[in-house]
N, C-alpha and C positions, 0 to 999 in steps of 0.2 A: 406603554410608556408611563413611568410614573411623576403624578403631578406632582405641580409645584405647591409647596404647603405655604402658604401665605401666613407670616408671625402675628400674632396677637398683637396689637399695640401694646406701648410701654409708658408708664406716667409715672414720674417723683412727686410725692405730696411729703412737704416740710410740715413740722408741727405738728405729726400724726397720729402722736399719739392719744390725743383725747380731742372731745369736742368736735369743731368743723372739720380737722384733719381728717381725725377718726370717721365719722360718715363721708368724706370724699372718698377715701381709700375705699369703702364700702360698694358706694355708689358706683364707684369706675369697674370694681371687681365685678360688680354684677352685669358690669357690659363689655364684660370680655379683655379687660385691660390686665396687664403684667404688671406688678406695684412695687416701688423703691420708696419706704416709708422713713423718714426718717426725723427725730425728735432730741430733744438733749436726755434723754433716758430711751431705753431700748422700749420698740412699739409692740411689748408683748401683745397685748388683748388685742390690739389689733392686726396685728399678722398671724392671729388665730382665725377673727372672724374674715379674714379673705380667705383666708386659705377653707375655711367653710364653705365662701361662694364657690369652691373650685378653681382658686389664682391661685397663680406663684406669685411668691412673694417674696423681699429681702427686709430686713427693717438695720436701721442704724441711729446709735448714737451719739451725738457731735454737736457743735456748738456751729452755728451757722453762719456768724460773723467773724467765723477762722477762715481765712481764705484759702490757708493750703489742707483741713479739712474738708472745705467744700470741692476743692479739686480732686483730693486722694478717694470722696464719694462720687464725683463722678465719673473717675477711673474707674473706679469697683463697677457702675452701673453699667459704662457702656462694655466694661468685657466681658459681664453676664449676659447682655440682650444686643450687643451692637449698635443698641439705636434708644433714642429716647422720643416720642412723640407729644407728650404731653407733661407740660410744667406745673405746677400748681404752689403758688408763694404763698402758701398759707402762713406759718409762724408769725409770731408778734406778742406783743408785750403790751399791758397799758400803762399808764402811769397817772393819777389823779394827785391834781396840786395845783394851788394856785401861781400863779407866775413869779412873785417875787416872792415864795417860798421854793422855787422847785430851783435845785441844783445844777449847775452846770453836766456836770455828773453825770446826773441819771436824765435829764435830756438828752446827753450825746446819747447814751445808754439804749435810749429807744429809740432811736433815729439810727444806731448799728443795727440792731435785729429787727425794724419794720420797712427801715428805706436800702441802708446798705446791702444787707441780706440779700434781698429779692435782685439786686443789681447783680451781685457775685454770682445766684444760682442761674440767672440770665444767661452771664457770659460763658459760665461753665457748660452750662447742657443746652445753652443755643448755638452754642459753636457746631454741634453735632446736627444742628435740625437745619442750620444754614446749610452744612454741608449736604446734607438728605433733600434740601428743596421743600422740607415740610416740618411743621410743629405747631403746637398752638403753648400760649404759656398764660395762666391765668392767675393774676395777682387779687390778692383776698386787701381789699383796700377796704373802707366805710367807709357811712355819712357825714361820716367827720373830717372823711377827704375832700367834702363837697359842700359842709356849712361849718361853722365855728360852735363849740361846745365848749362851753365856762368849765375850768379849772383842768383843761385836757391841753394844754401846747405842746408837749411833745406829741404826744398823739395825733393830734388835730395836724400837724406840720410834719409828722412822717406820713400820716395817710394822704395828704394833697399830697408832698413830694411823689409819692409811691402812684396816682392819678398822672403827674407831671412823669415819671418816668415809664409807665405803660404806653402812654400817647407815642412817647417818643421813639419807642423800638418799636412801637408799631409802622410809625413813620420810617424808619432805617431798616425793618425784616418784611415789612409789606409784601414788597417787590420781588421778594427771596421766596417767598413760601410757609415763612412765618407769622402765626397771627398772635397778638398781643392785647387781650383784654382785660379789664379788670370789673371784679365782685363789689358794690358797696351795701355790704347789709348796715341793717337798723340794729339794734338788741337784737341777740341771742342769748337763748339758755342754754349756758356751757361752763364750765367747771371759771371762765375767766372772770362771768359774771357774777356770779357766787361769791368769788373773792372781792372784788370790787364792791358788790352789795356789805361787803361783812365791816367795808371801812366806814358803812354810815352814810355814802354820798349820795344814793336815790333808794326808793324800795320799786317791788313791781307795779305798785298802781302809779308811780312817776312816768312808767313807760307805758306802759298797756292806756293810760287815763289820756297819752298823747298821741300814740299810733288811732288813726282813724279805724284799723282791725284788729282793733283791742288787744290785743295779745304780743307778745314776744314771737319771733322767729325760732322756729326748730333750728337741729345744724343741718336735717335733712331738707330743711327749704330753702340753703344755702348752699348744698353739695347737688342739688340735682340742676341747680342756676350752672354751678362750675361747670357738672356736665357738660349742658348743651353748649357752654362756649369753648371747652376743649374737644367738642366733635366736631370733626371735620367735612363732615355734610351736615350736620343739623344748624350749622353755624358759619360755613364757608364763606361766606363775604361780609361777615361781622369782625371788624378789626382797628382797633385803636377804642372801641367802646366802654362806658364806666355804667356797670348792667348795675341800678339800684334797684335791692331788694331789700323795703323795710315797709309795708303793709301799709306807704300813703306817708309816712311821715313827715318826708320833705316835703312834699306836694300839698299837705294841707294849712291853708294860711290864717285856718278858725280858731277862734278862741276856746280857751277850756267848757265853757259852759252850753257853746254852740256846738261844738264839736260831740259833745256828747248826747245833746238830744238828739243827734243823727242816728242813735243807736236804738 
């Protein structure tokens, strides 16, 4: 009799094309996952380096705060694989400015692609995992979802929201088979902070001189965090959680000069 071939898992990662996307896509591909990558430019180098690990792969590019985009990609997704099992809300934007410099505008601006965004690609490909009884969806929120950071309110206010909105499908897809967590890294070195660096607003020893492990976050110490809370046994009864990964930063309450003779 011949058996039954049980499908690979299936994961969307938003934003993939560089940075924390890019190592998610990476990471998942090396554990067996089917990848739907998708970026507002097509995710060449990276649906190279999967398809290296041995994935299939689709990449697209599209604008994530389109709503009837984000639906027409998840048409496309689910008539390739049937099913989606894993989300990952990665995309985002930063925005640095003080408050009564920062525009209406480009407030709303980031608050469409870091809070609305992650809602839209929710409804879209959780509709599919309600229906399946299973999924997990992991939002790439930070610490700026979980303390205040001078001259960041859009930012600082789509990343709580985006904390505020994880909680709360975790609370309404719990019950269902869906779990809802969320990522809050420290700094990372990624192409986002580079640019932000270039505007003049911190250098590396602002951050490395504050984290208690001196250093920046890789994206691969952000992507294999996503991992474990998109496996469904590595992580099965973690749900509605905001996993902080920044090497002690929130948690330490020392001063500059205490802090660093600890090293």
């Amino acid at each position: 009799m011949e058996r039954f071939m049980e499908m690979n898992p299936v994961a969307v990662v938003t934003g993939g094309a560089q940075g924390i996307g890019r190592r998610t896509a990476e990471v998942l591909a090396s554990r067996g996952y089917c990848l739907a990558v998708i970026d507002l430019r097509e995710p060449e180098d990276t649906m190279k380096s999967v398809v290296a690990n041995g994935a299939e792969v689709i990449g697209f590019a599209g604008d994530i705060t389109d709503e009837a985009a984000i639906e027409s990609f998840a048409r496309q997704v689910f008539d390739r694989w049937k099913q989606v099992d894993v989300l990952v809300n990665n995309a985002g934007i930063s925005y640095i400015s003080p408050v009564e410099q920062t525009a209406v505008s480009d407030y709303l601006r980031v608050l469409e692609v870091n809070l609305v965004a992650p809602f839209l690609l929710a409804k879209a490909f959780g509709e599919g995992m309600l229906a399946k009884g299973s999924g997990s969806i992991v939002n790439v929120a930070s610490i700026a979802g979980l303390v205040g950071i001078a001259d960041r309110a859009a930012y600082n206010a789509s990343k709580h929201g985006l904390i505020g909105l994880t909680r709360t499908l975790a609370a309404e897809w719990g019950g269902r088979g869906v779990r809802v967590n969320a990522i809050c890294p420290g700094w990372v070195k990624t192409e986002m902070d580079a640019a932000d660096q270039a505007g003049g607003s911190y250098s590396d020893a602002d951050i490395t001189g504050r984290v208690p492990m001196a250093r920046f976050a890789t994206p691969d110490d952000i992507a294999r965090a996503i991992a474990f809370l998109a496996d469904s046994k590595e992580s099965s009864f973690i749900n509605g959680h905001a996993l902080v990964v920044d090497g002690g930063w929130t948690v330490d309450g020392s001063w500059e000069t205490l802090r660093l003779r600890k090293r």
